[in-house]
C-alpha positions as CSV (number, residue, x, y, z in Angstrom):
1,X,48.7,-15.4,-100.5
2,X,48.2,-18.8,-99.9
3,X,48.9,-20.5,-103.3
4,X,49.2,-24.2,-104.2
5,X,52.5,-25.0,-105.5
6,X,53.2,-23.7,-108.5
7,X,56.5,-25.1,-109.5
8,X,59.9,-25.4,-107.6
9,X,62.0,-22.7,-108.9
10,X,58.9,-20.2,-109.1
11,X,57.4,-20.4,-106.0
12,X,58.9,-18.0,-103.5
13,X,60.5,-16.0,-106.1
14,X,62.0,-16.7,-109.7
15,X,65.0,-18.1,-110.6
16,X,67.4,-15.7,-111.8
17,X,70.7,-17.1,-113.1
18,X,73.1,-16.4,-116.2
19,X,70.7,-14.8,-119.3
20,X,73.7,-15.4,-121.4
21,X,73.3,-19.8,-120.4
22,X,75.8,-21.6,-122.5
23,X,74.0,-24.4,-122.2
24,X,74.7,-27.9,-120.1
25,X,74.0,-31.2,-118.7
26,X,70.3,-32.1,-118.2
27,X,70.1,-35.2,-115.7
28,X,66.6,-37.1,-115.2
29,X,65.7,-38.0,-112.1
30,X,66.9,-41.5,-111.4
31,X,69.3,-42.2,-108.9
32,X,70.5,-45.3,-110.8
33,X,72.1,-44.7,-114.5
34,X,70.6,-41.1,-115.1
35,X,69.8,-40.2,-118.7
36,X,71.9,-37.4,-119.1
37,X,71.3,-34.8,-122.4
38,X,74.0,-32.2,-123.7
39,X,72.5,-28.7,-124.6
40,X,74.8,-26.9,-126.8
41,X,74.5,-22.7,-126.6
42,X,71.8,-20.9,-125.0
43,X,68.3,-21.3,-124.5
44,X,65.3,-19.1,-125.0
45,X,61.6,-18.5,-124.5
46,X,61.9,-20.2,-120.7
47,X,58.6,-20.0,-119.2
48,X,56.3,-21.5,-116.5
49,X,53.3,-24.0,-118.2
50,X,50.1,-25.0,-117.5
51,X,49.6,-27.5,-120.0
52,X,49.1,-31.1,-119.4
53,X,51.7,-32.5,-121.9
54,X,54.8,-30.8,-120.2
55,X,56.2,-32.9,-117.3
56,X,56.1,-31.3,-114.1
57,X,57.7,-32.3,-110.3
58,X,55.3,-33.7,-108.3
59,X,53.3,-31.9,-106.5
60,X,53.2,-28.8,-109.3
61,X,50.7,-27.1,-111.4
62,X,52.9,-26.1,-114.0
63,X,56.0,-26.8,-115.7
64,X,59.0,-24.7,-116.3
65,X,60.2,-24.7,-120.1
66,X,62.1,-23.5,-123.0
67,X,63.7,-24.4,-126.1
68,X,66.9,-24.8,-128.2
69,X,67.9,-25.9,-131.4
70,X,67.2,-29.3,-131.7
71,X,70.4,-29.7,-133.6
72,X,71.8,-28.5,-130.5
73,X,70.4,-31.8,-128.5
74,X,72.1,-34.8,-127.8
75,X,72.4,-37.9,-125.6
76,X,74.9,-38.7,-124.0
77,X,74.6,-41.0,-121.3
78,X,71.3,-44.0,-121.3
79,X,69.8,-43.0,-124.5
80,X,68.1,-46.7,-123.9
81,X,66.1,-45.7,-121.2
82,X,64.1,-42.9,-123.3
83,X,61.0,-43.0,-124.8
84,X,58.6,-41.1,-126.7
85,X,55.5,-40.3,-124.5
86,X,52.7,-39.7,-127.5
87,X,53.9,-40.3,-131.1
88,X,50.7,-38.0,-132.2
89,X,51.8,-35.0,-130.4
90,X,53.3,-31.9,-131.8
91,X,56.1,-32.0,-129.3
92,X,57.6,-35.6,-129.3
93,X,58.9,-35.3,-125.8
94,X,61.6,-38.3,-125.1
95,X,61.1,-39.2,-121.2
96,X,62.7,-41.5,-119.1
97,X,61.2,-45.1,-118.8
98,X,62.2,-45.2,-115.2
99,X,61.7,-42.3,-113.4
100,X,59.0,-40.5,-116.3
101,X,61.0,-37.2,-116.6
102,X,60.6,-35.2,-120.0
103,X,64.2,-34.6,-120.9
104,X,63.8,-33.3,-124.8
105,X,61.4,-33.0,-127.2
106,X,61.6,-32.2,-130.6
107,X,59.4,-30.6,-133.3
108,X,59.6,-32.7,-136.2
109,X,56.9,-32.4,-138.3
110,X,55.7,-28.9,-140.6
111,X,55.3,-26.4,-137.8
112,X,56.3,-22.8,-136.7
113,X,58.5,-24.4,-133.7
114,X,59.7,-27.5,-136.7
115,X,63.8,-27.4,-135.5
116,X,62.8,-26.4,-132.1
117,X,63.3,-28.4,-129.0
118,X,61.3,-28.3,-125.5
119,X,63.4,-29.1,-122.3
120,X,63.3,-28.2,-118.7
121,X,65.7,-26.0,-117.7
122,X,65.9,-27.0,-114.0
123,X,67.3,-30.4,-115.2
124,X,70.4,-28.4,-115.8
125,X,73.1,-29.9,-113.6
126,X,74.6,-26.2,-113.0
127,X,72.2,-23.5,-112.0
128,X,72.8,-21.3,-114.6
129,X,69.7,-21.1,-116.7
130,X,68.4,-17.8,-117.5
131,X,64.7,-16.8,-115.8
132,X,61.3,-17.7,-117.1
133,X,59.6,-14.5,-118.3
134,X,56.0,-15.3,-118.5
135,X,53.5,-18.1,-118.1
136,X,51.8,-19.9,-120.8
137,X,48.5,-21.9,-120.7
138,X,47.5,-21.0,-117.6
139,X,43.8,-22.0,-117.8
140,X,44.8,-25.7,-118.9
141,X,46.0,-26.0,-115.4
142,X,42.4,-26.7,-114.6
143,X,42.5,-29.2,-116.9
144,X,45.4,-31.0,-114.8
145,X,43.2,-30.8,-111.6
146,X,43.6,-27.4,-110.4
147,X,40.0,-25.9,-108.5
148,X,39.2,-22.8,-111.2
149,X,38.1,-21.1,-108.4
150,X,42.3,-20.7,-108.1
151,X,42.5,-19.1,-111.0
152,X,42.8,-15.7,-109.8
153,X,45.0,-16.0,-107.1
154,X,47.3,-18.1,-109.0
155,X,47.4,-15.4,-112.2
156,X,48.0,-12.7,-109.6
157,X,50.9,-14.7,-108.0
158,X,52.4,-14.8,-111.4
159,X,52.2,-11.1,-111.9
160,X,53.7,-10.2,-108.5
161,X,56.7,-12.9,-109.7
162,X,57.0,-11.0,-112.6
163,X,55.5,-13.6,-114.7
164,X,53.1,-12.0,-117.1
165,X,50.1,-15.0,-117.5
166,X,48.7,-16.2,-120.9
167,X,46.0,-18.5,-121.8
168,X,48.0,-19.4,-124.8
169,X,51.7,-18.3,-125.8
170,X,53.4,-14.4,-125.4
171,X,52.3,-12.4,-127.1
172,X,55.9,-12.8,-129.3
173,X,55.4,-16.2,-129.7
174,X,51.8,-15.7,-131.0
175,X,53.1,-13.2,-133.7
176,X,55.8,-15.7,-134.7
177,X,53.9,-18.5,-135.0
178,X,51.4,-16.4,-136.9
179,X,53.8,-14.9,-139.3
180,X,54.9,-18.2,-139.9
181,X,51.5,-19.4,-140.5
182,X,50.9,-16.3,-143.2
183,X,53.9,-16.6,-145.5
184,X,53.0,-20.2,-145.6
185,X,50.0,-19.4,-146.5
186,X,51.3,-16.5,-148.7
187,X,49.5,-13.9,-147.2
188,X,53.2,-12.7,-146.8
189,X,56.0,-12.4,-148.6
C-alpha cells in the first residue's frame, strides 16, 4: 500500500507510549523562543483527524489530537506569541504567530466538549503520550486536498493500524455529545 502521508507518528505504525500519560511540556515548532504549554494529568480521546481546522505537519492529511481539561492548560513560556486562529470556531485553537502551530484550544462557549481542551500530543517534549485509537473525519480530508479516489486505501490503512475510521466522531463520543444534547434538551433526566 502505497499511501500518501498520513501523519508522522501514524504512518508506519502507531505510536504506542505510556496510556497512563501524566501529562507534559508541549513545544511549538520554532527554533527561536518556543511557546511552551504545561498539561497537567492525563489525556484522552487521542485520535488521528481529517478535519481542516486541526493543525497538521506539513506534508499530512490528518492531524493527531486529544484533549484535557482545560483547567489543566497553561502557558508557560511566550504566551505573546499566540493567537486565536478563528474567533467563530467551536474550538478556539491558540497557535503560534511564528511558526502557525496549534498548541491548545479551548471550548468556551455552551457545548458538549465546554471545559474541554484540543492539543496535539506529539508536541509533547517526552514521548510518552498514550496511542490514538481511531480516526475521526476522515472524508473532510478531501476537503483539505486529498484525491477521493484515496479514500479507500487510506480507510483501509487506518484499519490495518488499528485505527477504526469515522466520518464524524467514535462512536463514544457521538453518544456523549448526544446525551449531552438530550438532557439539555430534557429529553433526559
Amino acid at each position: 500500500m502505497n499511501v500518501r502521508l498520513l501523519h508522522p507518528s501514524i504512518q508506519s505504525h502507531v505510536h504506542k507510549c505510556d496510556s497512563d500519560n501524566s501529562g507534559g511540556i508541549l513545544v511549538c515548532k520554532c527554533s527561536d523562543k518556543p511557546v511552551r504549554v504545561n498539561v497537567q494529568g492525563g489525556i484522552a480521546h487521542n485520535h488521528a483527524c481529517g478535519c481542516t481546522k486541526c493543525w497538521k505537519p506539513t506534508g499530512a492529511a490528518f492531524s493527531v489530537v486529544a484533549v484535557v481539561p482545560t483547567e489543566n492548560i497553561s502557558v508557560v513560556e511566550n504566551s505573546d506569541k499566540l493567537t486565536v486562529v478563528d474567533k467563530t470556531a467551536l474550538i478556539q485553537r491558540y497557535a503560534c504567530k511564528a511558526c502557525g502551530t496549534h498548541m491548545h484550544g479551548p471550548v468556551e462557549r455552551e457545548h458538549a466538549f465546554q471545559g474541554l481542551s484540543f492539543i496535539h500530543p506529539e508536541l509533547f517534549e517526552n514521548d510518552s503520550w498514550p496511542q490514538p485509537t481511531f480516526a475521526a473525519f476522515v472524508s473532510s480530508a478531501i476537503e483539505g486536498g486529498v484525491d477521493p479516489s484515496e479514500m479507500s486505501e487510506i480507510r483501509a490503512r487506518f484499519k490495518d493500524l488499528g485505527l477504526e475510521p469515522y466520518d464524524c466522531l467514535s462512536p463514544a463520543l457521538m453518544d456523549y455529545v448526544a446525551t449531552w444534547t438530550a438532557k439539555k434538551r430534557g429529553a433526559l433526566g
